[in-house]
C-alpha positions in Angstrom: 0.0 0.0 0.0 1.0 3.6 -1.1 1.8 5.7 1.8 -0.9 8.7 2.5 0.8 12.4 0.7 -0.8 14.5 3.4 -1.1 12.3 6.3 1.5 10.6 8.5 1.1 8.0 11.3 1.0 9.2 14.8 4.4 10.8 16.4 6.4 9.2 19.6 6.0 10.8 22.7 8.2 13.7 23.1 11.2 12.1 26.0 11.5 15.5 27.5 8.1 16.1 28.4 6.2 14.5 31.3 2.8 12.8 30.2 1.4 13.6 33.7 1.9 17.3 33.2 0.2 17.2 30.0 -2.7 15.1 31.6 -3.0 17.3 34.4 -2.7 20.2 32.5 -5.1 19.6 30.0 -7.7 18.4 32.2 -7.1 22.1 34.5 -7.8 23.9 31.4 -10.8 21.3 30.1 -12.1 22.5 33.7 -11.3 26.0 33.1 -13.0 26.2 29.6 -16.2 24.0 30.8 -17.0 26.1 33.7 -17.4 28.9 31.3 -20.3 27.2 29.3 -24.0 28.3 30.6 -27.1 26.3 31.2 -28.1 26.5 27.7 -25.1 25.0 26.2 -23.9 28.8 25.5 -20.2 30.5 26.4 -20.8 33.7 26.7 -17.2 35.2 27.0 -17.2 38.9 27.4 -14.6 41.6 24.8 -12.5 43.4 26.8 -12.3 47.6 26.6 -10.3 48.1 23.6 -8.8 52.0 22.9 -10.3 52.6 19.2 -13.4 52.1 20.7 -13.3 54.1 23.4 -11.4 57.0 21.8 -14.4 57.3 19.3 -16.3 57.3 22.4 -14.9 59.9 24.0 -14.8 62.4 21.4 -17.9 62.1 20.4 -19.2 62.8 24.4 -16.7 65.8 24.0 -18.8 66.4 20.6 -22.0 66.7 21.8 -21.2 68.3 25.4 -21.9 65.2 27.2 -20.8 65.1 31.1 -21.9 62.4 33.3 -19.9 59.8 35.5 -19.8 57.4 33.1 -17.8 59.6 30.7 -15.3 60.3 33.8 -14.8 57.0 34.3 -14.1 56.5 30.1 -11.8 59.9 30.4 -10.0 57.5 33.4 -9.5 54.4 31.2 -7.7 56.4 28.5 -5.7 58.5 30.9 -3.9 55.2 31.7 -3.8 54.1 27.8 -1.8 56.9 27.0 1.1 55.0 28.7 0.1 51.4 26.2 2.7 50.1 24.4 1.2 50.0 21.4 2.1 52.8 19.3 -1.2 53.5 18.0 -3.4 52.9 21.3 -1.0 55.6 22.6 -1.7 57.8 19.8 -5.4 57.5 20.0 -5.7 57.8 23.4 -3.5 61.2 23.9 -5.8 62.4 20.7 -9.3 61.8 22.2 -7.9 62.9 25.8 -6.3 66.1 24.5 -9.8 67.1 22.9 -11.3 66.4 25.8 -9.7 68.2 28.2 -9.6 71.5 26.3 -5.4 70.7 25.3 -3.9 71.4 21.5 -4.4 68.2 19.4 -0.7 66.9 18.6 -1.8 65.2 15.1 -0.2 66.3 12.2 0.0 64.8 8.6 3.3 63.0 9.1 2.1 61.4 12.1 -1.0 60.2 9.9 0.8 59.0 7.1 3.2 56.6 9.4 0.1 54.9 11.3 -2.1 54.4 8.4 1.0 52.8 6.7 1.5 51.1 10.0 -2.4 49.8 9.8 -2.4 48.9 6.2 1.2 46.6 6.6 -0.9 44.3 9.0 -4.1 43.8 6.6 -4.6 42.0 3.9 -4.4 43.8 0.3 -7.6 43.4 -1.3 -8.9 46.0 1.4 -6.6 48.6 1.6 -8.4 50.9 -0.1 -11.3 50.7 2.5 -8.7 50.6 5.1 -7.0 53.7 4.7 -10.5 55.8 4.1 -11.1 54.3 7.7 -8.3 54.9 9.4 -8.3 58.6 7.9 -11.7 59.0 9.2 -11.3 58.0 12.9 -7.9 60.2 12.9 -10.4 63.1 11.6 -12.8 62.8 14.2 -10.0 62.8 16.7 -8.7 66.4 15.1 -5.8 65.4 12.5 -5.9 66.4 8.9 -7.6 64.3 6.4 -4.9 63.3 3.8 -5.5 64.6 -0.4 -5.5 61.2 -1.4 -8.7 60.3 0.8 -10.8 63.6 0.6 -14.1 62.7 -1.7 -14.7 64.7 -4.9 -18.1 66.2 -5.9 -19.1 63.7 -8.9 -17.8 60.4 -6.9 -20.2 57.4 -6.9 -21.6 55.3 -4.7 -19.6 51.9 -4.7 -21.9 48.7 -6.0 -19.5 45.8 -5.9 -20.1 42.9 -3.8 -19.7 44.0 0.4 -21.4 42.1 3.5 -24.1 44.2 5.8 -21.2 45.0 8.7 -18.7 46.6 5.3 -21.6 48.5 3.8 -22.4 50.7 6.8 -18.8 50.9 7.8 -18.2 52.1 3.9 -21.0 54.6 5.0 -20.2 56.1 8.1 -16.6 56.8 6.6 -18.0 58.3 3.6 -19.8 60.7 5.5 -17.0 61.8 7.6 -14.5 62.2 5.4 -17.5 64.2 3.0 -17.9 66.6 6.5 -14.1 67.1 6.7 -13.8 68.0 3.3 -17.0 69.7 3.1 -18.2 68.0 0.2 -21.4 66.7 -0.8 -22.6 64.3 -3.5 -24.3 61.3 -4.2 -22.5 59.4 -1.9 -22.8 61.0 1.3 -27.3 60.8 0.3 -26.6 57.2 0.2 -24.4 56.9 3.2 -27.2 59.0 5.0 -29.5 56.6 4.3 -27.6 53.7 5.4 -26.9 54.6 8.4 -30.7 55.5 9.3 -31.7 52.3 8.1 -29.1 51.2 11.6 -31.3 52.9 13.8 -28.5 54.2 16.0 -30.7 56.1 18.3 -32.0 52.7 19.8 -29.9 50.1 19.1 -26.1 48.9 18.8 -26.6 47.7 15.4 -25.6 43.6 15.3 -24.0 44.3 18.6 -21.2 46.2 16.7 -20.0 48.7 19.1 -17.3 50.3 16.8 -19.5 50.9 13.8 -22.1 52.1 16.5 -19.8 54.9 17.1 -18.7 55.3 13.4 -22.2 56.0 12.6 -22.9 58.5 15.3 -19.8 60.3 14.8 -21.0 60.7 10.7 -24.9 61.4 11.6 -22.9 64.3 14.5 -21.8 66.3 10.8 -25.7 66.2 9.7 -28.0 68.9 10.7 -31.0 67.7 11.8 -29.4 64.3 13.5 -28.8 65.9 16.7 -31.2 64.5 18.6 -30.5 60.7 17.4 -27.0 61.7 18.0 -27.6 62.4 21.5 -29.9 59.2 22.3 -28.0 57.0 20.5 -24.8 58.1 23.0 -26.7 56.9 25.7 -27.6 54.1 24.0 -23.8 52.7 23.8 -23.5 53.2 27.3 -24.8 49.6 28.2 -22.1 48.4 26.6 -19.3 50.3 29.2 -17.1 48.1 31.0 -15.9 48.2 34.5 -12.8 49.6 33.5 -14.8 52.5 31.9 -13.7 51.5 28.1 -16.1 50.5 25.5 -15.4 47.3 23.6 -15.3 46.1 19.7 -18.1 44.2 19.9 -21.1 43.2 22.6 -20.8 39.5 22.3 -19.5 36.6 20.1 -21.3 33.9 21.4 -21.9 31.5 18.5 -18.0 31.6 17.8 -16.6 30.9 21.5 -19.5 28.5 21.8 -18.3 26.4 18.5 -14.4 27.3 18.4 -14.7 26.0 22.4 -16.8 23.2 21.3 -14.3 21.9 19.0 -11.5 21.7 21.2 -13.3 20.8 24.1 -14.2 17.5 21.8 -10.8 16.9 21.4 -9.8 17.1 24.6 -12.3 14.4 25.3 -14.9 16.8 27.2 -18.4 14.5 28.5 -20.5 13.9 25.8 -23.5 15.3 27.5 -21.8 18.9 27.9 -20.8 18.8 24.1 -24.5 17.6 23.2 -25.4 20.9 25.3 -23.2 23.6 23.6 -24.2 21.7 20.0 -27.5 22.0 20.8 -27.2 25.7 21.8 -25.8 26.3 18.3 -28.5 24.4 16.1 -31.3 26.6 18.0 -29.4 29.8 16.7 -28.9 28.6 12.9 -29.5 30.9 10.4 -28.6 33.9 13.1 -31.2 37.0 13.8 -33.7 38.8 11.6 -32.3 42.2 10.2 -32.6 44.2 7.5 -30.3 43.4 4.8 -27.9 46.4 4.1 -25.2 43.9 1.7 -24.5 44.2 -1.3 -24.6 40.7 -3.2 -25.4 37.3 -2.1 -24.7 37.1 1.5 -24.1 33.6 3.4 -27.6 32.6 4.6 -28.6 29.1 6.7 -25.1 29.0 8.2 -24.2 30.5 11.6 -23.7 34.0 12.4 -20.8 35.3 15.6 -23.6 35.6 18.0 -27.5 34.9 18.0 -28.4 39.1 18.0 -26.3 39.0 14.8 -27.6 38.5 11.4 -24.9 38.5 9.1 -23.5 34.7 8.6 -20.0 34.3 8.0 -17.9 31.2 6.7 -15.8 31.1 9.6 -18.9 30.5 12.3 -20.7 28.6 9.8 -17.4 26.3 8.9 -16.5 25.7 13.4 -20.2 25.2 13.4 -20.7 22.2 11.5 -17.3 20.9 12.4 -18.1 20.8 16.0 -21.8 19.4 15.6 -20.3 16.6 12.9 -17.6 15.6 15.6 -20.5 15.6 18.3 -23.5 13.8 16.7 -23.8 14.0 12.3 -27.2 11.7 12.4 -28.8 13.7 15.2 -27.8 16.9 13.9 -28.1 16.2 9.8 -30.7 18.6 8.6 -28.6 21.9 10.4 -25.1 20.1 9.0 -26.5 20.0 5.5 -28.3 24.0 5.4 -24.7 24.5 6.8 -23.1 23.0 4.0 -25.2 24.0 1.4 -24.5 27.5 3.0 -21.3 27.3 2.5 -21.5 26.0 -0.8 -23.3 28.9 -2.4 -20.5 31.5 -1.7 -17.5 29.5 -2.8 -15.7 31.4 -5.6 -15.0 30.7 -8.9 -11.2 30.4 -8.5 -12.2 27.5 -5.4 -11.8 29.7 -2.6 -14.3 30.9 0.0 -14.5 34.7 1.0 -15.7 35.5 4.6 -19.2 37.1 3.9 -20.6 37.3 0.1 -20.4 35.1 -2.7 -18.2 37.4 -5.2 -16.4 38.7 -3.2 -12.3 38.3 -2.7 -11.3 34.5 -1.3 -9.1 34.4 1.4 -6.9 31.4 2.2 -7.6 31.1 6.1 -11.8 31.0 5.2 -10.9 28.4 2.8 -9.3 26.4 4.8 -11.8 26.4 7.5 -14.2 25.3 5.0 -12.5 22.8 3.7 -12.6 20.9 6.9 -16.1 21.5 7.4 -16.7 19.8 4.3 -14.6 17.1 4.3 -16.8 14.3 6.0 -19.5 14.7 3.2 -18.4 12.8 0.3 -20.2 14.8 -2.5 -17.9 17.6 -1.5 -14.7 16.3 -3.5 -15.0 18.5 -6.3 -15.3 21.4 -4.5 -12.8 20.7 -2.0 -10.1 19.7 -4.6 -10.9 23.2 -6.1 -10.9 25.0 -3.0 -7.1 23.1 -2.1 -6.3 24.1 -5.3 -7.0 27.6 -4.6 -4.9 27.2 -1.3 -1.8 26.0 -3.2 -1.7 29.0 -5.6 -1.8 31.1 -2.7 0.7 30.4 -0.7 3.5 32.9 -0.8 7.4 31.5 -1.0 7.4 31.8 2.5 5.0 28.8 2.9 2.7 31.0 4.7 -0.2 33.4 3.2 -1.9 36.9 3.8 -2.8 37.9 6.6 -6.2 36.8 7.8 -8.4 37.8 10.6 -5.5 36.5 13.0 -2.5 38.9 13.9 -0.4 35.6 14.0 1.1 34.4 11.0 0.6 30.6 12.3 -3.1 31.0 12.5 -3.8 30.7 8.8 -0.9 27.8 8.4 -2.0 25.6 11.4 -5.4 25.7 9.8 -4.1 25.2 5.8 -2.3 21.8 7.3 -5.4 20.7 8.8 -7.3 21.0 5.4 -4.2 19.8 3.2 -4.9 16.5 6.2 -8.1 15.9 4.2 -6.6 15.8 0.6 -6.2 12.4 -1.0 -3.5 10.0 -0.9 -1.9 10.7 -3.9 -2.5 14.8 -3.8 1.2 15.4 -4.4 0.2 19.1 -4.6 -1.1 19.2 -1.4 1.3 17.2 0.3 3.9 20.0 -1.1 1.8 22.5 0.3 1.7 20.5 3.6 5.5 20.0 3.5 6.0 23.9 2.9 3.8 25.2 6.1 5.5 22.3 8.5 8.9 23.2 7.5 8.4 27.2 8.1 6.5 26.5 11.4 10.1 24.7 12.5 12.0 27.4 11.4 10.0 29.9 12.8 10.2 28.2 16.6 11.7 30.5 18.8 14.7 29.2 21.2 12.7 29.3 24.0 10.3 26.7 22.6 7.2 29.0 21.8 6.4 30.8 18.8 5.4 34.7 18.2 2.6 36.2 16.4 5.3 36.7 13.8 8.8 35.1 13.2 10.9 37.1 15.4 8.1 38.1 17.9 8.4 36.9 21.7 6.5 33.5 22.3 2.4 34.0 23.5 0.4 31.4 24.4 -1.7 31.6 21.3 0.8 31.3 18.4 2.5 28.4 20.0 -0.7 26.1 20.9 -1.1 26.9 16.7 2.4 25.8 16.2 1.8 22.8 18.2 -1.1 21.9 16.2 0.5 22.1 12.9 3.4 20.0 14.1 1.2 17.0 15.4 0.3 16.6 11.7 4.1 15.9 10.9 6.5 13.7 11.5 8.7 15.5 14.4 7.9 15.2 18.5 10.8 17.5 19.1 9.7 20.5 18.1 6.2 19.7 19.6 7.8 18.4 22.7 9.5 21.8 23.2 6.6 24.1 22.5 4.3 21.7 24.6 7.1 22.0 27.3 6.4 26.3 26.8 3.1 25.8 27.1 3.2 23.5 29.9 5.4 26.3 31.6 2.7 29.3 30.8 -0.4 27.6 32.6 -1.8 30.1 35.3 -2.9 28.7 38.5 -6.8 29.1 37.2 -5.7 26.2 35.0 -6.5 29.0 32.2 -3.5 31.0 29.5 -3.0 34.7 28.9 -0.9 36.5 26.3 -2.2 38.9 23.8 -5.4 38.4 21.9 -4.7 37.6 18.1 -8.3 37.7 16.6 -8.5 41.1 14.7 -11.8 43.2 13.2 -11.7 44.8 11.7 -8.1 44.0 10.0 -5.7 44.6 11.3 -7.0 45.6 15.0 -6.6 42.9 17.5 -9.5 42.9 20.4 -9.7 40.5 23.3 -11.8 37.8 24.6 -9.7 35.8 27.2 -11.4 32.8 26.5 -10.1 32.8 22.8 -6.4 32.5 24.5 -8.0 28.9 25.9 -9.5 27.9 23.3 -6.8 27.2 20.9 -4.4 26.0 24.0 -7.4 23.3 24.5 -7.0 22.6 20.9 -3.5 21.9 21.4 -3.9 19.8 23.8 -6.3 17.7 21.8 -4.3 17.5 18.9 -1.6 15.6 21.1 -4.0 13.8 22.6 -4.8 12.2 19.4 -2.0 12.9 17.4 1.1 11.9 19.6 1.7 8.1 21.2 1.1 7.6 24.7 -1.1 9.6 26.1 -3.9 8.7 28.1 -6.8 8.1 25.9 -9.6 9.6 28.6 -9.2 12.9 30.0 -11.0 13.7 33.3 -12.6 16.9 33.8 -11.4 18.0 36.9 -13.7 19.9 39.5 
């Protein structure tokens, strides 16, 4: 028999790293993660404060005159952020303090141009365009000058090609802040207007979306006539304040922790009954809320959105969805797996890939990857899977790795491209050269100390290496996994939980945090060498 291309037998048992550690410590963490999931199946994880949103925030109280104790306590939070060490949350913060305490704003056009080029470095290509208008625009509202190159023009159109629901208004709340800085005004900024009614910002966070919440409000504030919705729909954000007086990216995410922490909790050989719960959590919120549509093009519909309040579907919730509820029960859950499938189906792109939102619109590696694993118990799927490989293959940079993704860690989008190239057939030669290329930059990326960074170079965090980990147990080489297992191992706080910096980003390229997403993928690691590597135990208690 022909030995598998993309698949090898399972690896020895690293010698330097004690299996009762690993035990123990995966079965702390499998503790840690369960206690976090809710009577109905649900984990609810919370965002933390993050400084773009609560720099927005802040000037726009300082806009409208607001004074209350919940903008002291806001004022507070960015005090101490103008000491971060990130180079932009420093720069936002000391903007939207300075305006509101009265003080000079220190922006100037130089400063602009280094932190939008900053910004755009970290995101992927096919949005720059949209990038930059946004960054432009929150540096506006914070009292820097808008660059020439952004500034709208009297007879400039309004854009029609394919853009998801959370895009579209985003598109539109930048349009009309840049069209108030520049005091323009075309057709554009009537159709912008329009959008951002149609949110209903003087009532509602809009899909939960906190940033674009204050995006919106900040373009309505340069509207005569939207003072009052202005005013309401500052109070309105104010549920969303955190103890620490900042405002986060988004309200909740609580389809993805639920499915992402479903996933690894199955690997780490969670009870069955507690999977059954959070699987059955997820098929009761299929298909995600009733809004009004506000895309543009064929969006992703019967697969899962981020949260149940949410109604755009995405591939990457629809894609952990139906991974998770085929690992738990595929007979018992078949109907939701196959609206979930042909969900995903419908937006694949011509050149194989999958984009995150709308059929026709740009495919990104780390999306099609993802749904490639979704798809890869259901037979019928070969075609489009050896497409969407395909598609993978072509777009993976010399490096071995690819653009970024919605991850500010390089090995997110690799650990995830190996797990899909693990699905290929035996004689995929192509993919097995793909798999070979992403395994041999993940070892040469490993930093001395065992762990890897967000990117090569970077110190070690907890997230980046449990990804490294993962990619590794699909090889043929326990050292390397030994020694980032032996990081990890090292990293465990006493909770039985990780910490580190977050590495999810929205939008690209701005990270936010939800600790539980620094467990999840830890878990994940875990699991993968509890299935991938020789001798470990083959039940993991949960311990309580």
């Amino acid at each position: 028999m022909k030995p598998h291309l993309t698949r090898s037998a399972p690896i020895p048992w690293p010698v330097d790293v004690d299996r009762n550690h690993v035990r123990q410590a995966t079965s702390r963490l499998l503790a840690h993660v369960s206690d976090q999931v809710e009577s109905d199946g649900a984990i609810r994880g919370l965002c933390d404060s993050r400084v773009l949103e609560s720099a927005l925030a802040l000037s726009l109280m300082t806009r409208v005159g607001a004074v209350s104790p919940e903008r002291d306590r806001l004022l507070g939070y960015l005090q101490v952020q103008q000491h971060a060490p990130q180079r932009l949350e420093r720069v936002l913060a000391t903007l939207a303090v300075q305006r509101a305490t009265g003080k000079a704003a220190a922006g100037d056009a130089e400063l602009v141009g280094k932190l939008t080029e900053g910004v755009l470095g970290a995101a992927p290509g096919f949005i720059s365009t949209r990038r930059r208008k946004m960054v432009s625009a929150v540096l506006s509202v914070l009292g820097c000058p808008l660059p020439a190159d952004v500034a709208p023009t009297a007879d400039e159109q309004s854009p029609t090609d394919p853009l998801h629901s959370w895009a579209a208004v985003q598109q539109a709340a930048v349009a009309l802040i840049l069209a108030t800085a520049a005091g323009v005004s075309n057709r554009v900024t009537d159709d912008a207007l329009r959008t951002l009614v149609a949110t209903d910002p003087g009532n509602t966070v809009w899909e939960g979306y906190v940033l674009m919440h204050l995006l919106t409000l900040h373009a309505l504030a340069g509207v005569p006539g939207q003072e009052a919705t202005v005013r309401q729909g500052v109070r309105t954000v104010l549920q969303h304040q955190r103890a620490d007086g900042g405002f986060p990216f988004v309200a909740e995410m609580h389809n993805w922790c639920t499915a992402t922490g479903g996933i690894a909790m199955a690997a780490a050989g969670a009870p069955f009954g507690l999977q059954r719960q959070m699987a059955g959590m997820l098929v009761t919120h299929q298909g995600g809320a009733s809004h009004a549509a506000l895309s543009r093009g064929a969006t992703l519909t019967g697969g899962w959105s981020m949260s149940p309040a949410v109604a755009q579907n995405d591939v990457d919730d629809t894609a952990c969805a139906l991974e998770f509820l085929q690992a738990v029960d595929p007979v018992a859950y078949g109907s939701g797996i196959r609206r979930g499938v042909d969900a995903l189906l419908a937006v694949q792109g011509k050149d194989g890939g999958f984009p995150t939102y709308v059929a026709g619109a740009s495919s990104e590696p780390c999306m099609t990857a993802a749904a490639i694993c979704a798809l890869a118990p259901h037979a019928a799927t070969a075609a489009d899977r050896a497409l969407a490989l395909g598609f993978l293959a072509d777009s993976q940079l010399a490096d071995g790795g690819w653009e970024p993704g919605w991850s500010s860690s390089r090995l997110h989008t690799l650990f995830r491209a190996r797990l899909a190239a693990a699905t290929a057939g035996p004689e995929d030669r192509r993919s097995a050269a793909m798999a070979e290329r992403i395994e041999r930059t993940v070892r040469e990326t490993q930093n001395d100390d065992g762990g890897w960074g967000m990117q090569p170079g970077d110190p070690s965090d907890d997230i980046s290496t449990a990804y490294g980990v993962i990619t590794l147990t699909c090889g043929t080489d326990e050292q390397p996994v030994g020694r980032g297992l032996a990081w990890l191992l090292e990293h465990q706080s006493a909770d039985g939980g990780f910490g580190g910096p977050p590495d999810m980003v929205g939008p690209r390229p701005f990270p936010y945090k939800f600790p539980v997403l620094t467990d999840i993928p830890v878990l994940l690691a875990f699991g993968h060498v509890r299935s991938r590597v020789s001798g470990v135990p083959a039940v993991l208690e949960v311990a309580r």
